[in-house]
N, C-alpha and C positions, 0 to 999 in steps of 0.2 A: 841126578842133575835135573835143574829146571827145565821147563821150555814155557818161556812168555806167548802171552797170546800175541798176534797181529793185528797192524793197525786197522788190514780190510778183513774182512769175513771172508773172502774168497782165497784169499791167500798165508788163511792163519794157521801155524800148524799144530796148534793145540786143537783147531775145532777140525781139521783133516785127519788127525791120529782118532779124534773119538768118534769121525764116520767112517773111520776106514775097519772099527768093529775089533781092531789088534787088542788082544789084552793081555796078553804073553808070549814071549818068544821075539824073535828078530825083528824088529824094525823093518829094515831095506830087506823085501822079499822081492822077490822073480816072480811076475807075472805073466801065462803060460798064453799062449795062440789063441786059446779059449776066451781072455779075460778071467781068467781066473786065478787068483793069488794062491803062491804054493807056501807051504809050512817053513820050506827052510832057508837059512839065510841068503844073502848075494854072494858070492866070491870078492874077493879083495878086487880079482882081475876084471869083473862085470862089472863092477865100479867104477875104474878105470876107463872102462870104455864107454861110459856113459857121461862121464864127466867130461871126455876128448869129444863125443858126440854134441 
């Protein structure tokens, strides 16, 4: 599937996916206390609660 770039730079999530360094595996990952992005995917249920959030 595509993803179009954005109108603004800051908010574009073609150019957020290529600084976020992801080049396989999950997308939506858990980022730990540390700031530090973990390997494996979100839960359905983290999801959830981020999107109620």
């Amino acid at each position: 599937m595509g993803i179009p770039y954005g109108s603004h730079r800051e908010t574009c999530p073609v150019r957020s996916l290529e600084a976020s360094g992801i080049e396989d595996g999950p997308l939506f990952r858990a980022i730990n206390r540390h700031g530090q992005m973990q390997t494996g995917q979100l839960s359905d249920k983290a999801v959830a609660l981020i999107v109620k959030r």
